[in-house]
VEXDREN-2710 file (C-alpha; in Angstrom, 1 decimal):
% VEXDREN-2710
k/r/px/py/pz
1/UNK/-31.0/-52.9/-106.5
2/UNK/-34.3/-51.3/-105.0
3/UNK/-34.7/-50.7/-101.0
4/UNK/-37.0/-54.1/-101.0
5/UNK/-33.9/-56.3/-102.7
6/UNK/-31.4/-54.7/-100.6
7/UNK/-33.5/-55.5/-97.3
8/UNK/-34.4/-59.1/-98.4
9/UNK/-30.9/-59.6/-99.3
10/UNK/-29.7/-58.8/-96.0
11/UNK/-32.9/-60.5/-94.2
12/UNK/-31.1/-63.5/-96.2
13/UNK/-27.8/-62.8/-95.0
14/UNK/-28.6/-62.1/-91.3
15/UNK/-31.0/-65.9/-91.6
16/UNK/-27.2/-67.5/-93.0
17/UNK/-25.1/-65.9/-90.5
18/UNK/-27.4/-67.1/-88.0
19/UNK/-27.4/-71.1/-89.2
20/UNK/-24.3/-71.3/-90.4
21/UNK/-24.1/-74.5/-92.7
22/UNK/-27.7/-74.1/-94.0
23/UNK/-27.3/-71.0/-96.8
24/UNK/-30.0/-73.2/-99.0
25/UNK/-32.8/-73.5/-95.8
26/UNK/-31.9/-69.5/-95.3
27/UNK/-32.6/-69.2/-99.4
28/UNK/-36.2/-70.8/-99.3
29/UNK/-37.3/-68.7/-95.8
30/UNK/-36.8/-65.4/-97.8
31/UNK/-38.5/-67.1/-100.8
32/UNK/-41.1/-68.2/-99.3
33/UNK/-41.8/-65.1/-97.4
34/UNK/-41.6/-63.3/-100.8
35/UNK/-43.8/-65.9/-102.6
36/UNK/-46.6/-65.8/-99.7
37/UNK/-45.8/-69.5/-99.7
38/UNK/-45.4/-71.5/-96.5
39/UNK/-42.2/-73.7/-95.7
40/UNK/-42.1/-77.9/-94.5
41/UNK/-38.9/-77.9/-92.7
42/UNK/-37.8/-81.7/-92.4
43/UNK/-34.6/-82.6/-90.7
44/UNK/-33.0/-84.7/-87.7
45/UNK/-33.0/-82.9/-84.5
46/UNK/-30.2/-80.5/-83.8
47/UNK/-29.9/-79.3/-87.5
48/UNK/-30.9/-75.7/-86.3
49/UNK/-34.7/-75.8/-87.9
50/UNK/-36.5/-73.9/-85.3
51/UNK/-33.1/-71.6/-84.8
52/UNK/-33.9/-70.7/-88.9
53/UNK/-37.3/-69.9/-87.8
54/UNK/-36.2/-67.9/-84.4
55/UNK/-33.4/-65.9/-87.0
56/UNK/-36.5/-64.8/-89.2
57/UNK/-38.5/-63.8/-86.4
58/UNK/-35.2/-61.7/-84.8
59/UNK/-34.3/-59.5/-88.1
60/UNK/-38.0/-59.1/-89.5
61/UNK/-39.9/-56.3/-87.6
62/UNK/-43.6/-58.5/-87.5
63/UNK/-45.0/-61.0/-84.5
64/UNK/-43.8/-64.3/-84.3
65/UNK/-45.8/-67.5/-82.4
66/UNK/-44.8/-70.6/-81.7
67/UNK/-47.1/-73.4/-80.9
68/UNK/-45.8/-76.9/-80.0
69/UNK/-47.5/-79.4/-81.7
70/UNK/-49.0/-82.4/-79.4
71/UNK/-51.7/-85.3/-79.7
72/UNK/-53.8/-83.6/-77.5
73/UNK/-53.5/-80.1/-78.9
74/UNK/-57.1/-78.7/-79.5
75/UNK/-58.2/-76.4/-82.8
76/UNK/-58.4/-73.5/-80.3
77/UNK/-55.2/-74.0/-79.0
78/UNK/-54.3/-72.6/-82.3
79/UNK/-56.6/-70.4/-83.7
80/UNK/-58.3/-69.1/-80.3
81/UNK/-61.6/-68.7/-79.3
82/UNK/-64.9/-67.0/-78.3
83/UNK/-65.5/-66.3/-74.6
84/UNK/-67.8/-65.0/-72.3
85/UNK/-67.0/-61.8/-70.7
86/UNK/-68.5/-58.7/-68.8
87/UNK/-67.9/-55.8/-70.3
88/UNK/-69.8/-52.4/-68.3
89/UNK/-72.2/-54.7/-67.3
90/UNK/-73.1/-56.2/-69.9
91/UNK/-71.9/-60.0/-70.4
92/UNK/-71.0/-60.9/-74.1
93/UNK/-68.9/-63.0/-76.4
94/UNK/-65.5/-61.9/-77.2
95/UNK/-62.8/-63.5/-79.4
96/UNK/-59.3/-64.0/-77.8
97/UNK/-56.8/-65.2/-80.8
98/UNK/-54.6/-67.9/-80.6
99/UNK/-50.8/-67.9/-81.7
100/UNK/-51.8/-67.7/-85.1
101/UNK/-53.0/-64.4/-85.2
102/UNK/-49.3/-63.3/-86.0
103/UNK/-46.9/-62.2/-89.7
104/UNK/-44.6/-65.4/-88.2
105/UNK/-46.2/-69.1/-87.1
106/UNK/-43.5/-71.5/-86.1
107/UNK/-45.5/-75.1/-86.2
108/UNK/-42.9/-77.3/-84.4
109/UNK/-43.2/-80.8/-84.8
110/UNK/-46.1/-80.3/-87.0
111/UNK/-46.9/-84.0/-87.8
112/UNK/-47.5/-84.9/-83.4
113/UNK/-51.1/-82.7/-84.2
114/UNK/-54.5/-84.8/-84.8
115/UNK/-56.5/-84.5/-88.3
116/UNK/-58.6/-82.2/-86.7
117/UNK/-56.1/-79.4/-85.5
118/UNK/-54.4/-80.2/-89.2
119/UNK/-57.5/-79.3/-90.4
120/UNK/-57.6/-75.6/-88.8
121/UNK/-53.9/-74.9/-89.7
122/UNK/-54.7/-75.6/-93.4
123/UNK/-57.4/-73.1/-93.8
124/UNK/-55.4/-70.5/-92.3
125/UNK/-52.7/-71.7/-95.0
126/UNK/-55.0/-71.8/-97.7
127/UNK/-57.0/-68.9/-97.3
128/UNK/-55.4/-66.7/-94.7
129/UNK/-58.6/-66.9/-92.5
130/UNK/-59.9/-68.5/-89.3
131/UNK/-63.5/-69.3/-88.8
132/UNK/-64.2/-69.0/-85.4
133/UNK/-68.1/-70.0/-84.9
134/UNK/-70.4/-67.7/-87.3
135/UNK/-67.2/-65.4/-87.7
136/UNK/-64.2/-65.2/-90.0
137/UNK/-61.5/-63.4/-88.7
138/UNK/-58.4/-62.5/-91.0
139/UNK/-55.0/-62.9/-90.5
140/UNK/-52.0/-60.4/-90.3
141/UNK/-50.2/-59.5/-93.5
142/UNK/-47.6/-61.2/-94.2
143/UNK/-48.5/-64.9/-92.3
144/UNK/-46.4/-67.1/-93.1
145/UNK/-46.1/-71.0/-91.4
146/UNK/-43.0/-72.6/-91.0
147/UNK/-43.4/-76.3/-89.8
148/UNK/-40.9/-78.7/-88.8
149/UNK/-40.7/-82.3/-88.6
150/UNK/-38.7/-85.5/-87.8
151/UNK/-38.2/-87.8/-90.7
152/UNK/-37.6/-90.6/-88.5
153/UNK/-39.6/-90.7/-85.6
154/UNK/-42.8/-92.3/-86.3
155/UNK/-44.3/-93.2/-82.6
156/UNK/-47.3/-90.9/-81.8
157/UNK/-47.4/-89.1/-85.2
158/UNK/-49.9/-88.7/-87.6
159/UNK/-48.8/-88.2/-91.1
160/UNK/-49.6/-85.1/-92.7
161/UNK/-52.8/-85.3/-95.4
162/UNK/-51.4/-84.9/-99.4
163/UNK/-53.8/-81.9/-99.2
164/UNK/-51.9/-80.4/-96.4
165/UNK/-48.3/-81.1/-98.3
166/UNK/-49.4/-79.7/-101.4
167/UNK/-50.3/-76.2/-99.4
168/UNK/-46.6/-76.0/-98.3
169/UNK/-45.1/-74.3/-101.3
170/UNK/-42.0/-75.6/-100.1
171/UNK/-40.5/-78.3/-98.5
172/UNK/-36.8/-78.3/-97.5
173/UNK/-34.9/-81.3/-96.2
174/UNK/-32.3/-80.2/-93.6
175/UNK/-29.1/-82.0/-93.5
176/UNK/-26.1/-82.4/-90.6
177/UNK/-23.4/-79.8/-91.6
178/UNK/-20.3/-80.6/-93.1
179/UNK/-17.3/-80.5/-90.6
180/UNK/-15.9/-76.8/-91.3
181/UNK/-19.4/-76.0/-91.2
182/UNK/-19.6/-78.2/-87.6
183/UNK/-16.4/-76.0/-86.2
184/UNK/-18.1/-72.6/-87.3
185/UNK/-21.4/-73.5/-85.3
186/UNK/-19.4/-75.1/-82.1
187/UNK/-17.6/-71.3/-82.7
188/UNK/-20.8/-69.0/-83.2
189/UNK/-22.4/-70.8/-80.1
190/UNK/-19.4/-69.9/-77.5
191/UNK/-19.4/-66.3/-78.7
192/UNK/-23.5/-66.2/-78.3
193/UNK/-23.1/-67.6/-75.1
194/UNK/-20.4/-64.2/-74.4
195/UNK/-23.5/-61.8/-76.0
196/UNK/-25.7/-63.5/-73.1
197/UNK/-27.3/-65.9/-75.4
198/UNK/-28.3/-63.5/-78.5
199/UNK/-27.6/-65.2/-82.1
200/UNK/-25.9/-63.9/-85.0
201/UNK/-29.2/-62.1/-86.0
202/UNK/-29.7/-60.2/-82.7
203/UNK/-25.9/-59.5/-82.7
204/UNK/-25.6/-57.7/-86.2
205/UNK/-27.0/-53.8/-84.9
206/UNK/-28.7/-53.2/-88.0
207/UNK/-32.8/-51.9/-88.0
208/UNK/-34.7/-54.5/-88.3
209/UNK/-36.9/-55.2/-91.5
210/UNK/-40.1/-53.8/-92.1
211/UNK/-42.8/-55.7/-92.9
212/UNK/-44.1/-52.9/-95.4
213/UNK/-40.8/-53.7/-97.5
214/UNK/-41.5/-57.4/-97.5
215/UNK/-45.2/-56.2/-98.9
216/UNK/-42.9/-53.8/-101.4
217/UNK/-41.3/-56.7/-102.3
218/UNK/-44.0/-59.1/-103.2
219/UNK/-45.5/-56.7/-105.6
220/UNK/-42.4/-56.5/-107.5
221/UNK/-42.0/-60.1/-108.5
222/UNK/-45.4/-59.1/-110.7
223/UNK/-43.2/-57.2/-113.0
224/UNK/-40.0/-60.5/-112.9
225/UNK/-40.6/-61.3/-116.9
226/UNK/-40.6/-65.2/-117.4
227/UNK/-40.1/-66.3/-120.8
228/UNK/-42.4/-68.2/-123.1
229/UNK/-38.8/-71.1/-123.1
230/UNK/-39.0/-70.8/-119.1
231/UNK/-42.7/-71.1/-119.1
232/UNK/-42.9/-74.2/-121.2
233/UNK/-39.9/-75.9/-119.1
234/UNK/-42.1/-75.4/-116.3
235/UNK/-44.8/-77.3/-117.9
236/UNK/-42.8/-80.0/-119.3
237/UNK/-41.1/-80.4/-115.3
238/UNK/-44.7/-81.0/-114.4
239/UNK/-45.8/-82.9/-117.4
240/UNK/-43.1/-85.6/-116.8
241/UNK/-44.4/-86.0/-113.1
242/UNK/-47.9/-87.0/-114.5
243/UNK/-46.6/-88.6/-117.6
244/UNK/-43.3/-90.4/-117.2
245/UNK/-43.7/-92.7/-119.8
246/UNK/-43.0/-90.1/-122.5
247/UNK/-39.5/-90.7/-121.1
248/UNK/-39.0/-93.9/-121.9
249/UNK/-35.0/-94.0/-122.2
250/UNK/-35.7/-93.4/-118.0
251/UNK/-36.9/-94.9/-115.0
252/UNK/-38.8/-92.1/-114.3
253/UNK/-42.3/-94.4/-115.3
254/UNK/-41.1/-97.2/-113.2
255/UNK/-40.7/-94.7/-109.7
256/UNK/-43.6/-92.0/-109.9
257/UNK/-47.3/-93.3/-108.9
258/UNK/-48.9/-90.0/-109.1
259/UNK/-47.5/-86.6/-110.3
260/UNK/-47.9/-83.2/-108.8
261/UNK/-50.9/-80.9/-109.2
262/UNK/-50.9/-77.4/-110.9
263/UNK/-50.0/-76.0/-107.6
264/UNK/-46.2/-77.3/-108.6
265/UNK/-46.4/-74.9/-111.9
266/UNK/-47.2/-72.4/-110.1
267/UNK/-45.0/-72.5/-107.0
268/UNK/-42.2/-73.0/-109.6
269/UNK/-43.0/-70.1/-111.6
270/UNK/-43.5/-68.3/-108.1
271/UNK/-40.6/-69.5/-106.7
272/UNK/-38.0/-68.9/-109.9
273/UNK/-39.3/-65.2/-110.4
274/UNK/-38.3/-64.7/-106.5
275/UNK/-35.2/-66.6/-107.0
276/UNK/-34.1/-63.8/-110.1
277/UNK/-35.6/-60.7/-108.0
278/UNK/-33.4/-61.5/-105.1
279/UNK/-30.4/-61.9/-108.4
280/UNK/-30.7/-58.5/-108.9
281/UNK/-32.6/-59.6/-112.6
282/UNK/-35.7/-58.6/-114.6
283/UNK/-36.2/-62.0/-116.0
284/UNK/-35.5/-65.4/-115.3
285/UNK/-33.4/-68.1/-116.4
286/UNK/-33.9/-71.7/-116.6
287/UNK/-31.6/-72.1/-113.8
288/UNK/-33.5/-70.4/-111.0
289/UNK/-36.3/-73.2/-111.9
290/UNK/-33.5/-75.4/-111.2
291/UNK/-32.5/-74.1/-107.9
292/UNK/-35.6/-74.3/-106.5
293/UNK/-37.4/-78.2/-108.5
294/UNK/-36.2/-80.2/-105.8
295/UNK/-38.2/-78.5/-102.7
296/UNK/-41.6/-77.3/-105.1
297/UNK/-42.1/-80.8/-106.5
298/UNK/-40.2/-83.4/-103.8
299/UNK/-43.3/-83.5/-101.4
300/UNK/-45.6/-83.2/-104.5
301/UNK/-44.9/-86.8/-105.8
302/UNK/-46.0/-90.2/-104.5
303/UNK/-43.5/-92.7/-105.4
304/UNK/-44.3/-97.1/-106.4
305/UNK/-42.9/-99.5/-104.2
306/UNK/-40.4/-100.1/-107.4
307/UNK/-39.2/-97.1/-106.1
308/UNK/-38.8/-98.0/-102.6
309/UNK/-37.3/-101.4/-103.4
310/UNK/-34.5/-99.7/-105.2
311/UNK/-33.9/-97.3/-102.4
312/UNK/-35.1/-94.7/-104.7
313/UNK/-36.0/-91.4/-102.9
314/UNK/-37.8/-88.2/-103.9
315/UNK/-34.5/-86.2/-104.6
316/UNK/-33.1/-89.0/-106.9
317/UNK/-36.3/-88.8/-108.9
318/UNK/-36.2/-84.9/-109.0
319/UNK/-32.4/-85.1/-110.2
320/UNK/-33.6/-87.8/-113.1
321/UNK/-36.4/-85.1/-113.5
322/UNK/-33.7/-82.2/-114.3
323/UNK/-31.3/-85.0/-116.1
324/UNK/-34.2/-85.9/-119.2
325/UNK/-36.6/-83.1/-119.1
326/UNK/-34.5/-80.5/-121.4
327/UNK/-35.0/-76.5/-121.6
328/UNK/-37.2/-75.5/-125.4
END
């Protein structure tokens, strides 16, 4: 392995040892860093998603900002804005940036923000810009958003746009631990609370992460080979989204409205060429587009009330995805 895959390995391994339970949350952070993609985080509170966050921010040497989303958050709350100021004299307009402005935006309880603060996030997500007045200022490099939301609590939210879940490359369903996992975290806690509150990620001593290795590592997923069987199996994934009827011995027709964009090909192929470089491989496999189907094409399919009548969720569609869509 090359500097960059030793770093992002152990950027992985600090993020686990950190949120202990949640090695596949830890898995799509790195991957998403790598991918320039930005991460949904959707889970119950308590399940450590804004710790995940917090365990990037500590080992990575880059900014990190946090805004709380509310229903009376403004644009520039976010993004910033122009103000008057006098400079020798002489009074002018000058920008002060929001939050944004940083390598690391935590978006916490994304879905409390109105359509029009949405709206600002998104073109930062989409084209790594903010257009304050006449200007367009560019963000840092890397940027990277990681959002979280409650499944469950509906009061005073506003759903997030299918435009805005199709720019998340990834969206990753967090899940209670399992009960060794439950004794490990009531464990890490006490001793954090002995290393005056630091977690695992402050604790380890090692140099943080540059941010130029992160940028190191980007440019060599270029040279990840995918092969023409992966390629097509990538296709076909997405096909059967749009076209379930091809499957007819499934109920894949009877549970999928509408079927993800080409953004879902190309976050897989993303995704599953980071998912090999972080293997230590020069190709990848049909099983790295496994690994990662389930949080590229879960938020990028609308399900029919069959669906929902037969308590049919998006995971159990992905898994009858993977079950009759077969590699060549």
């Amino acid at each position: 392995m090359n500097d960059a895959q030793i770093a992002m390995n152990a950027l992985l391994k600090q993020i686990e040892q950190a949120v202990i339970g949640q090695d596949h949350v830890a898995k799509s952070i790195v991957i998403g860093l790598l991918t320039r993609g930005h991460i949904l985080l959707e889970g119950l509170p308590g399940t450590a998603k804004t710790r995940s966050v917090k365990a990037l921010a500590n080992t990575l040497d880059a900014s990190f900002g946090r805004v709380q989303f509310t229903p009376d958050l403004l644009p520039s709350d976010i993004t910033g804005t122009e103000m008057y100021q006098e400079i020798d004299g002489h009074h002018q307009l000058s920008f002060q940036p929001g939050p944004i402005f940083n390598h690391i935006l935590l978006a916490d309880e994304i879905n409390r923000a109105p359509a029009k603060v949405q709206a600002a996030l998104l073109e930062a997500m989409a084209e790594g810009t903010v257009t304050i007045g006449k200007s367009s200022q560019k963000l840092p490099e890397p940027f990277i958003v990681l959002a979280t939301q409650n499944p469950i609590e509906q009061e005073g939210t506003y759903p997030l746009p299918e435009a805005q879940m199709d720019r998340f490359m990834l969206k990753v369903t967090v899940d209670y631990p399992e009960d060794e996992a439950e004794l490990d975290i009531i464990r890490l806690v006490r001793g954090e609370e002995l290393q005056d509150g630091k977690m695992a990620s402050e604790i380890v001593g090692q140099d943080k992460i540059t941010v130029q290795l992160v940028l190191d590592a980007r440019q060599q997923l270029a040279d990840i080979e995918v092969p023409e069987l992966v390629e097509r199996y990538i296709v076909n994934l997405v096909m059967a989204t749009r076209h379930p009827e091809r499957y007819s011995d499934s109920n894949l027709a009877n549970w999928i409205e509408v079927g993800s964009s080409p953004r879902a090909s190309i976050a897989l192929d993303k995704c599953a060429r980071a998912n090999a470089w972080l293997a230590g491989r020069s190709h990848v496999e049909p099983d790295d587009v496994r690994i990662i189907a389930a949080s590229v094409l879960g938020h990028r399919l609308n399900l029919t009330y069959h669906a929902a009548a037969d308590g049919i969720d998006h995971q159990d569609v992905i898994k009858a995805l993977l079950d009759n869509v077969m590699v060549g």
